[in-house]
PyMOL Python script that loads the backbone (N, CA, C, O; Angstrom):
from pymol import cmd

cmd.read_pdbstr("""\
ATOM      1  N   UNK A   1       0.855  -1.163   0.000  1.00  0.00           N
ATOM      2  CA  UNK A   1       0.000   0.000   0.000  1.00  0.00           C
ATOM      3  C   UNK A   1       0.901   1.226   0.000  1.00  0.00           C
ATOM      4  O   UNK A   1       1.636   1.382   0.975  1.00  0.00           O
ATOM      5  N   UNK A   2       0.922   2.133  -1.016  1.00  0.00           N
ATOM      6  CA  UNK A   2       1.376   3.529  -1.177  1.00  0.00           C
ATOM      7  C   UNK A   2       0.268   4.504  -0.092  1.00  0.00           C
ATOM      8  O   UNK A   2      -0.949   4.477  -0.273  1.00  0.00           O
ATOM      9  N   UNK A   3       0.596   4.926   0.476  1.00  0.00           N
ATOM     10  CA  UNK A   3       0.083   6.176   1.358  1.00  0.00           C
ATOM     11  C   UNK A   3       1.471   7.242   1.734  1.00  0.00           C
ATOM     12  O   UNK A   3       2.600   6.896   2.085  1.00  0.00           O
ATOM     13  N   UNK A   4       0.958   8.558   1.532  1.00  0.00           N
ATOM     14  CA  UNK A   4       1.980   8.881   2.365  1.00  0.00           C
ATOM     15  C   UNK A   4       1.870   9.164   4.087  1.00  0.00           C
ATOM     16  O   UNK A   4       0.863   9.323   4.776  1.00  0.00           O
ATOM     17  N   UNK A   5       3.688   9.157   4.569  1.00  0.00           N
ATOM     18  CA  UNK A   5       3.421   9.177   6.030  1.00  0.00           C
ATOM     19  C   UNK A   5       4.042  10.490   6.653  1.00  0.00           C
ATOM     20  O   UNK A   5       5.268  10.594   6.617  1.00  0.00           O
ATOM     21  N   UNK A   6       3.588  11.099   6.996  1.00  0.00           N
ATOM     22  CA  UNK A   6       4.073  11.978   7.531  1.00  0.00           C
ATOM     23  C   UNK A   6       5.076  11.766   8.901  1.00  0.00           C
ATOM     24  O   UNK A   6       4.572  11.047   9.764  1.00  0.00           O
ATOM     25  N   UNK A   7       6.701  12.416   9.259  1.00  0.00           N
ATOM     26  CA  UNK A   7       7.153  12.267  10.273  1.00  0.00           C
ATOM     27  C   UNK A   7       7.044  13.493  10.987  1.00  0.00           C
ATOM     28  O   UNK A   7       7.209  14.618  10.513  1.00  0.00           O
ATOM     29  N   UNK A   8       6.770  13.211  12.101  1.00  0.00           N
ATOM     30  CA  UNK A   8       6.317  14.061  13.225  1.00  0.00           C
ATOM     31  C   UNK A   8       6.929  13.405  14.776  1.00  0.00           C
ATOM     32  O   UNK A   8       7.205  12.255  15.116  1.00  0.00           O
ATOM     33  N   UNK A   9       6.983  14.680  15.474  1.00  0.00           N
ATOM     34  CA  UNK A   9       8.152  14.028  16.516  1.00  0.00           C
ATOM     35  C   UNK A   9       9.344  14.189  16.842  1.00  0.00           C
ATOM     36  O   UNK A   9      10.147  13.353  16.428  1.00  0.00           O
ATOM     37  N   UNK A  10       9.880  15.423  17.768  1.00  0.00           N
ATOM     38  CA  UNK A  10      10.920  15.101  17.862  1.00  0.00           C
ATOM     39  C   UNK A  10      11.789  15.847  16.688  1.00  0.00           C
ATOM     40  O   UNK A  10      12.983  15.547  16.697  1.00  0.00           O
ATOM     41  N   UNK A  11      11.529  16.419  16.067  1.00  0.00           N
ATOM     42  CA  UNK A  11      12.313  16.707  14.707  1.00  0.00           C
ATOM     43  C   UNK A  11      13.229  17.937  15.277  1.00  0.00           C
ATOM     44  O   UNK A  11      12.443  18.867  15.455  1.00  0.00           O
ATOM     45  N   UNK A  12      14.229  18.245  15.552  1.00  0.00           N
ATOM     46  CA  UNK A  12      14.699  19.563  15.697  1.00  0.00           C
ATOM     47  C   UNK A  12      16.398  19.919  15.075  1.00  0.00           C
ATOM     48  O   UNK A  12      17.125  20.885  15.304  1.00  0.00           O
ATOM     49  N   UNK A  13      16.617  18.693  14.220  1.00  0.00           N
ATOM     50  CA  UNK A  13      17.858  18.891  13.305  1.00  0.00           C
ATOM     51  C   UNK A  13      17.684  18.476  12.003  1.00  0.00           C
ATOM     52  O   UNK A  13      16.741  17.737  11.719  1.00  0.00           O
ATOM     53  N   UNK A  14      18.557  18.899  11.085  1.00  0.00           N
ATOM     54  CA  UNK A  14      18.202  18.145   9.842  1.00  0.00           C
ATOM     55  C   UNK A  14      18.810  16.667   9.833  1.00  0.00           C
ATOM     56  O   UNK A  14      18.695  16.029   8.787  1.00  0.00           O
ATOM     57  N   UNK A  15      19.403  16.123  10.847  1.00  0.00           N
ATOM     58  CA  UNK A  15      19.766  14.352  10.895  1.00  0.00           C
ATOM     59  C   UNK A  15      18.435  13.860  10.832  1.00  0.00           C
ATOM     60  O   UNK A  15      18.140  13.038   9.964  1.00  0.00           O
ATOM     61  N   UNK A  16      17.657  14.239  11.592  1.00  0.00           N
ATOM     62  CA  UNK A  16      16.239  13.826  12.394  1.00  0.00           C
ATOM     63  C   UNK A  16      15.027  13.742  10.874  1.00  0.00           C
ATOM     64  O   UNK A  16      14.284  12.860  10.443  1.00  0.00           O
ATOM     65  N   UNK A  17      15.325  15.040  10.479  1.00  0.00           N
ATOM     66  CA  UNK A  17      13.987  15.030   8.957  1.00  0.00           C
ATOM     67  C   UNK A  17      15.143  13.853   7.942  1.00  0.00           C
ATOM     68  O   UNK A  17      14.514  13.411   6.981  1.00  0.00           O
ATOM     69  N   UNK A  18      16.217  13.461   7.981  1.00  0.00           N
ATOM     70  CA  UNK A  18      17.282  12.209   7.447  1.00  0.00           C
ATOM     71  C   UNK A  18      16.676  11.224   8.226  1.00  0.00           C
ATOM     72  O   UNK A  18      16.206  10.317   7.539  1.00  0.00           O
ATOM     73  N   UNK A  19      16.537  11.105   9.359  1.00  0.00           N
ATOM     74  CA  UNK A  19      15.884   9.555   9.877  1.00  0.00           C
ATOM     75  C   UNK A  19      14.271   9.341   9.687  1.00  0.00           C
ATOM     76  O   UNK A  19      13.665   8.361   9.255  1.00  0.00           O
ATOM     77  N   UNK A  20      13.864  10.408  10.087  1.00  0.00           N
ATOM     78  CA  UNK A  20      12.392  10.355  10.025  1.00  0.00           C
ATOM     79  C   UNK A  20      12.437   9.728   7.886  1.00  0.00           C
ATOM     80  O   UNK A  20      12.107   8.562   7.673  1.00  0.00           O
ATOM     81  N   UNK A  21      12.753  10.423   6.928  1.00  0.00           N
ATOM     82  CA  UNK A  21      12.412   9.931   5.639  1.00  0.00           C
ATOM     83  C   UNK A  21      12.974   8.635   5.600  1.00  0.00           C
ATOM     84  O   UNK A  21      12.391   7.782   4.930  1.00  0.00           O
ATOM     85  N   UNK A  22      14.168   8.301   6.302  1.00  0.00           N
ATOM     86  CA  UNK A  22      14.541   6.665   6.023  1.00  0.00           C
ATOM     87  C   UNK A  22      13.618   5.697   6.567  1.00  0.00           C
ATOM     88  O   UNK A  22      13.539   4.565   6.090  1.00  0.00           O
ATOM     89  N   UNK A  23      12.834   6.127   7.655  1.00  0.00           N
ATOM     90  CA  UNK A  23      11.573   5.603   8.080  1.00  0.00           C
ATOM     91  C   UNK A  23      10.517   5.359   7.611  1.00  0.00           C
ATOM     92  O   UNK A  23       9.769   4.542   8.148  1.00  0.00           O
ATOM     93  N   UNK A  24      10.058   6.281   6.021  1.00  0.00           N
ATOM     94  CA  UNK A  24       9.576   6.093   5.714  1.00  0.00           C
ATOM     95  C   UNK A  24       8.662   7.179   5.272  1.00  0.00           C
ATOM     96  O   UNK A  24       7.773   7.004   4.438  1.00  0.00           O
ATOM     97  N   UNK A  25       8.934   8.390   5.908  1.00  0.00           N
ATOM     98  CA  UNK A  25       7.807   9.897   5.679  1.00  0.00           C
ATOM     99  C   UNK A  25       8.447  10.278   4.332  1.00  0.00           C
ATOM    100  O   UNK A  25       9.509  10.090   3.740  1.00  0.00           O
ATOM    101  N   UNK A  26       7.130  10.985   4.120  1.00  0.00           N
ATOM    102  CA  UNK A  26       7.972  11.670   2.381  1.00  0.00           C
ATOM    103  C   UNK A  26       7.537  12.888   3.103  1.00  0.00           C
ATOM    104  O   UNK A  26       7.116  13.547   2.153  1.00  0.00           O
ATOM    105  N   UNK A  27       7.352  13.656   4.198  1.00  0.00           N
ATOM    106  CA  UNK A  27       7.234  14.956   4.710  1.00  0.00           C
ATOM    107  C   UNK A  27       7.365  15.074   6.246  1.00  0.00           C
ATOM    108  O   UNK A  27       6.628  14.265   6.809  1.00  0.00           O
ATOM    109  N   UNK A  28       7.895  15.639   6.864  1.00  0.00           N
ATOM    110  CA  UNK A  28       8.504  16.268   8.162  1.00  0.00           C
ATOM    111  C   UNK A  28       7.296  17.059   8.494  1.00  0.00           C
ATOM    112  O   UNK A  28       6.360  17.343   7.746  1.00  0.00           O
ATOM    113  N   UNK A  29       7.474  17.372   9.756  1.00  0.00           N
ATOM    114  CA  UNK A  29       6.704  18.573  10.599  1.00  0.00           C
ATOM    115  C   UNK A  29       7.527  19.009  11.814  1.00  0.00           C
ATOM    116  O   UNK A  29       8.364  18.261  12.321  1.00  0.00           O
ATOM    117  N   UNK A  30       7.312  20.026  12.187  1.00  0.00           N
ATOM    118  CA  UNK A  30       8.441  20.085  13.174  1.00  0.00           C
ATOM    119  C   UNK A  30       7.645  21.387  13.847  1.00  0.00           C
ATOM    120  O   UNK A  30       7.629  22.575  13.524  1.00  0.00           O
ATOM    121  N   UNK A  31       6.829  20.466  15.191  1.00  0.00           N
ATOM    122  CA  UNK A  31       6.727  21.512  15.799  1.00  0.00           C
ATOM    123  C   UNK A  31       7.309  22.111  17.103  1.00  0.00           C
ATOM    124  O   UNK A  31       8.130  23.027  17.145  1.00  0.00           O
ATOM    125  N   UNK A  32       6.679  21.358  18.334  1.00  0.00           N
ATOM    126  CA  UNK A  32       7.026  22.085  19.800  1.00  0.00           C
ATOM    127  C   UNK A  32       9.059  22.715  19.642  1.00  0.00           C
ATOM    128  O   UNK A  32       9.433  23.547  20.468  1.00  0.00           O
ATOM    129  N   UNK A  33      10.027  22.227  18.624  1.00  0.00           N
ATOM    130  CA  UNK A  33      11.091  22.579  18.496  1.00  0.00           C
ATOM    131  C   UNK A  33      10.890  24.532  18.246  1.00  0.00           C
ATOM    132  O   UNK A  33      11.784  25.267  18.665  1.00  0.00           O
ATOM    133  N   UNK A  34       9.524  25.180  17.475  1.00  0.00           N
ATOM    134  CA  UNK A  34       9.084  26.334  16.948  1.00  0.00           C
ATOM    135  C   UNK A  34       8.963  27.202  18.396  1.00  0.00           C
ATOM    136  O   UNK A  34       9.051  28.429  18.438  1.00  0.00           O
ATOM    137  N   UNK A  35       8.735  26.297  19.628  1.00  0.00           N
ATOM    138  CA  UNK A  35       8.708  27.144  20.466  1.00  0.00           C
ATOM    139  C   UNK A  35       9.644  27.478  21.372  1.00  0.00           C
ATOM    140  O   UNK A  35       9.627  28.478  22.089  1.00  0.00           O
ATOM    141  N   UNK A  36      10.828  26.253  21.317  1.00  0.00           N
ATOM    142  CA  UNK A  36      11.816  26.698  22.402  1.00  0.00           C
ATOM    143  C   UNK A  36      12.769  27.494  21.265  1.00  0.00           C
ATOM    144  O   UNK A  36      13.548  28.305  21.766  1.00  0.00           O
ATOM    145  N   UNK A  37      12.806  27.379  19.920  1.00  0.00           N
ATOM    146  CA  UNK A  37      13.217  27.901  18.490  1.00  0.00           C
ATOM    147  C   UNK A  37      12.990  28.662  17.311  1.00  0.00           C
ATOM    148  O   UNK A  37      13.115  28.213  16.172  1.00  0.00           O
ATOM    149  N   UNK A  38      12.623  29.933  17.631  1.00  0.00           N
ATOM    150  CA  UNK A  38      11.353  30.323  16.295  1.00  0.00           C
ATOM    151  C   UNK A  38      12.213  30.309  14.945  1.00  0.00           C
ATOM    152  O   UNK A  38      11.820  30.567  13.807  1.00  0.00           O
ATOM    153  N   UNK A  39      13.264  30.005  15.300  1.00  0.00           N
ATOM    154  CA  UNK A  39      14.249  29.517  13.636  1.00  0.00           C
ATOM    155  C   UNK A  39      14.436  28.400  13.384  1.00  0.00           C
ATOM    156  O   UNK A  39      15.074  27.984  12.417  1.00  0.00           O
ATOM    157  N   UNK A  40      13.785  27.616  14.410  1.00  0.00           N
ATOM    158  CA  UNK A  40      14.179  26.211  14.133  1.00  0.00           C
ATOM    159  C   UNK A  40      13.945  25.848  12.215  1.00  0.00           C
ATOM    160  O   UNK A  40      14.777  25.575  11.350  1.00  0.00           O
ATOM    161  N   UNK A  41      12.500  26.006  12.160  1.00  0.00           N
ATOM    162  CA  UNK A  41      12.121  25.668  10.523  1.00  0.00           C
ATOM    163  C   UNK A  41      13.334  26.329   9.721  1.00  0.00           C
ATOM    164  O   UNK A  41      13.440  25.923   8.564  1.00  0.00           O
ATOM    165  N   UNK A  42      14.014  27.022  10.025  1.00  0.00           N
ATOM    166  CA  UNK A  42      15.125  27.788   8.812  1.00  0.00           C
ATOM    167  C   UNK A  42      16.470  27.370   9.093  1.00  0.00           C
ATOM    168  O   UNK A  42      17.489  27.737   8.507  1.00  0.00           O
ATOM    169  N   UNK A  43      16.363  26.515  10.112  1.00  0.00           N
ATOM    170  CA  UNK A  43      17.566  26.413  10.666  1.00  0.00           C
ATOM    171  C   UNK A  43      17.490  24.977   9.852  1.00  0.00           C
ATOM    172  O   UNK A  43      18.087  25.035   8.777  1.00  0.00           O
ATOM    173  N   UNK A  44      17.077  24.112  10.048  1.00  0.00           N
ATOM    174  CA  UNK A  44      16.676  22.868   9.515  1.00  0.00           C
ATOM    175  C   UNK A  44      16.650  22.775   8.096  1.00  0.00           C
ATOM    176  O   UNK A  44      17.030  21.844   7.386  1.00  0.00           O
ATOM    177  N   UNK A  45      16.105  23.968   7.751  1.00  0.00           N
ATOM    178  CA  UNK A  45      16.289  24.179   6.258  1.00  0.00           C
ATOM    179  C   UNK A  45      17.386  24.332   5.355  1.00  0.00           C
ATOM    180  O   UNK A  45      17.473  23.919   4.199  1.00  0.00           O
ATOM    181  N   UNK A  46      18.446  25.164   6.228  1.00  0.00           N
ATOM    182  CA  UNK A  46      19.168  25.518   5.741  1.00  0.00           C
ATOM    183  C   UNK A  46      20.362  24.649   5.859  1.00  0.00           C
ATOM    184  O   UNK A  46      21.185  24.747   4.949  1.00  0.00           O
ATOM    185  N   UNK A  47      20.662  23.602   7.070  1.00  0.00           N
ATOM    186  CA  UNK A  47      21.199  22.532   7.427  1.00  0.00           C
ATOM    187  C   UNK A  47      21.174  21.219   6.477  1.00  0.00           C
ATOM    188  O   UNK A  47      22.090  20.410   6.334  1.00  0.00           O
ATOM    189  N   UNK A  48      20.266  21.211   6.039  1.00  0.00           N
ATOM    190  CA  UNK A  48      19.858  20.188   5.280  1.00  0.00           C
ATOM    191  C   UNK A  48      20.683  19.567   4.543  1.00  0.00           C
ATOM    192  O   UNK A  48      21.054  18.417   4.778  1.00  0.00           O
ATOM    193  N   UNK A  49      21.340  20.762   2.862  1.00  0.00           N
ATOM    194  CA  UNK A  49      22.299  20.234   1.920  1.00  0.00           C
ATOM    195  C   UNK A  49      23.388  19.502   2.646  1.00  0.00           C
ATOM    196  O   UNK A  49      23.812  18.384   2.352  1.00  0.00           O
ATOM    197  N   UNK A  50      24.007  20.698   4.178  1.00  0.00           N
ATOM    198  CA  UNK A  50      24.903  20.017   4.136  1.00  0.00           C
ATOM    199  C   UNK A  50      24.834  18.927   5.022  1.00  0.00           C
ATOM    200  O   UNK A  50      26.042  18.724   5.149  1.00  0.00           O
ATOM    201  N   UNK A  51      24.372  18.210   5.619  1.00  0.00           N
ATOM    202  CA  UNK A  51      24.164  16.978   6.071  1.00  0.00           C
ATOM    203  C   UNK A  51      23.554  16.040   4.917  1.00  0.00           C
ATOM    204  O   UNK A  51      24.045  14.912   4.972  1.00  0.00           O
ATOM    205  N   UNK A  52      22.688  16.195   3.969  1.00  0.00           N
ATOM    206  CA  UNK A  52      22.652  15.144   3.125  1.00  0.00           C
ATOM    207  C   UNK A  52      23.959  14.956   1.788  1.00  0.00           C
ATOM    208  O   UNK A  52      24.046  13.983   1.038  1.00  0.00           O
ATOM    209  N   UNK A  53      25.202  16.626   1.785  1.00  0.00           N
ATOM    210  CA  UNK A  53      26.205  16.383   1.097  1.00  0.00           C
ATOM    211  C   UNK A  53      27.129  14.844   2.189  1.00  0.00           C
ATOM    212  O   UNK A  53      27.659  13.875   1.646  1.00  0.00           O
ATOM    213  N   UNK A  54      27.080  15.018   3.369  1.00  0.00           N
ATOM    214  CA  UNK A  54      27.756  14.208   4.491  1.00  0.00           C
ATOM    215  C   UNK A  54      27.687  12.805   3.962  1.00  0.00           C
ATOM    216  O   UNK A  54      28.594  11.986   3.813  1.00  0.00           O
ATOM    217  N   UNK A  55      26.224  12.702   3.677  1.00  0.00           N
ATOM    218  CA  UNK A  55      25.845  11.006   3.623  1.00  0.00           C
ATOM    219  C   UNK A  55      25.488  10.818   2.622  1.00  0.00           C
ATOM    220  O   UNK A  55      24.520  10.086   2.417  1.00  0.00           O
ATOM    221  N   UNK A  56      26.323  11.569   1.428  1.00  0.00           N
ATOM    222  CA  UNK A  56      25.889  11.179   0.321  1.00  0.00           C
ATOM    223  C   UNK A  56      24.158  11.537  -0.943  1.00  0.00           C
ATOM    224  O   UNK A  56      24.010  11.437  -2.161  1.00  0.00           O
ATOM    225  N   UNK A  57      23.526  11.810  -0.188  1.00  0.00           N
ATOM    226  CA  UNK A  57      21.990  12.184  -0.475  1.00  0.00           C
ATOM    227  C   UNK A  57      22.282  13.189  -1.511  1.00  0.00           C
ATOM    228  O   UNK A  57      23.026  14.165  -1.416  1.00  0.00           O
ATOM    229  N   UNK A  58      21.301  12.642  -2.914  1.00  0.00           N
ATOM    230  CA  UNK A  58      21.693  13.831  -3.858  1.00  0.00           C
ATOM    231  C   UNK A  58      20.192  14.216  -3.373  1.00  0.00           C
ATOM    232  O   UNK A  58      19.922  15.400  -3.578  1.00  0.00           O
ATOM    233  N   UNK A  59      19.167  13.451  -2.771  1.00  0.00           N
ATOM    234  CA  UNK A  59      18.122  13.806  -3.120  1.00  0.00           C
ATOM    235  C   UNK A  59      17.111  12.874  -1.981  1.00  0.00           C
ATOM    236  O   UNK A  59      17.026  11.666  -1.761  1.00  0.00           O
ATOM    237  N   UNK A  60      16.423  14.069  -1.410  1.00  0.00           N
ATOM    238  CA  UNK A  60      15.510  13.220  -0.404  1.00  0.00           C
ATOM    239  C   UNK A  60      14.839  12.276  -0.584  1.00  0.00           C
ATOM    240  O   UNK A  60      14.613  11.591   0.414  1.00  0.00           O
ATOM    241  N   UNK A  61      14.066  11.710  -2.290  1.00  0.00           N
ATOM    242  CA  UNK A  61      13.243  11.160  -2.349  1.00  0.00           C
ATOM    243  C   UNK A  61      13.703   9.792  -2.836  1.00  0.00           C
ATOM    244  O   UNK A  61      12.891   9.072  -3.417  1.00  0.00           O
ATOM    245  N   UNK A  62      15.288   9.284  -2.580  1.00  0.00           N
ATOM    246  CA  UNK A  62      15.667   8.716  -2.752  1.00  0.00           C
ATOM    247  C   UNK A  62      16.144   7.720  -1.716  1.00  0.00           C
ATOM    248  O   UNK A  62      16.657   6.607  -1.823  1.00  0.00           O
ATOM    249  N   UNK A  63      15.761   8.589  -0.518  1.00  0.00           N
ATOM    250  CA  UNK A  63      16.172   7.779   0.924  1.00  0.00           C
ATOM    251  C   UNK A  63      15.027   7.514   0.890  1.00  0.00           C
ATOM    252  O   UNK A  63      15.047   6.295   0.714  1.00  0.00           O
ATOM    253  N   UNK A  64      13.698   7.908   0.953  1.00  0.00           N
ATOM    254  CA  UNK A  64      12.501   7.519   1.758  1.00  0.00           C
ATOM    255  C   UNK A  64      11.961   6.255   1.746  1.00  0.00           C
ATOM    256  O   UNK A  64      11.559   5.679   0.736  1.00  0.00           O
ATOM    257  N   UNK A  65      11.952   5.827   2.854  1.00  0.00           N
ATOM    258  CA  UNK A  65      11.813   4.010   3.201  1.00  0.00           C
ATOM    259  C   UNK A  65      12.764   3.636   3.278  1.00  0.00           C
ATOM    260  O   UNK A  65      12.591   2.498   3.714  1.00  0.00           O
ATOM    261  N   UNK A  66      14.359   3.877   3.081  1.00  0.00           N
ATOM    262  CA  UNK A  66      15.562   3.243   2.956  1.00  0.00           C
ATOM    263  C   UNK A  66      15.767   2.489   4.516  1.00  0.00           C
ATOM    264  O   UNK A  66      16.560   1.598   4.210  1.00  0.00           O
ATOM    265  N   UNK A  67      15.631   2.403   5.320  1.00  0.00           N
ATOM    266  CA  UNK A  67      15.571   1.968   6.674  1.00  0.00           C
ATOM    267  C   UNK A  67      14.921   0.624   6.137  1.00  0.00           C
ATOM    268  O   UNK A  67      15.554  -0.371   6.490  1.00  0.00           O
ATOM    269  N   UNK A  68      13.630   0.331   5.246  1.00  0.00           N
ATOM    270  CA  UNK A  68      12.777  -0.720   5.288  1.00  0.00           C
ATOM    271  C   UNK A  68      13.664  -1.712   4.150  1.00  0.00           C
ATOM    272  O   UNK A  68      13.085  -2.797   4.185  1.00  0.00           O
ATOM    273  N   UNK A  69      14.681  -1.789   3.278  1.00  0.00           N
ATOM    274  CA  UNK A  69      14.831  -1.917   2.137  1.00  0.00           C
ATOM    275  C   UNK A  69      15.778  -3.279   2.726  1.00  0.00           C
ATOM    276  O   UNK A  69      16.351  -4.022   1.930  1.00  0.00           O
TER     277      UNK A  69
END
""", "prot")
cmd.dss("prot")
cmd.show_as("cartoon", "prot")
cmd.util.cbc("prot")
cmd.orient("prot")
């Protein structure tokens, strides 16, 4: 079954939106991090390339489910 899953939880680095998609989400949310962080969302954003340059990731939609594989 194709559905998508959303990861939620906990998200407050860009490793985390990297584990959450190997899990299986094709989309992140990231909240209560917005309140101890009101940059968190830009911070995460902007973190991103270079942690997926780290591990190789040309491209998010290429990890998602990789944990299940």
């Amino acid at each position: 079954v194709h559905i998508p899953v959303i990861g939620m939880g906990g998200i407050s680095r860009a490793e985390d939106v990297m584990e959450m998609m190997l899990a299986g989400a094709s989309a992140v949310e990231v909240g209560a991090e917005n309140l101890v962080d009101p940059f968190a969302c830009r911070n995460i954003i902007r973190d991103l390339p270079r942690v997926m340059e780290k591990y190789g990731v040309k491209s998010l939609k290429e990890i998602i489910g990789g944990a299940h594989r």
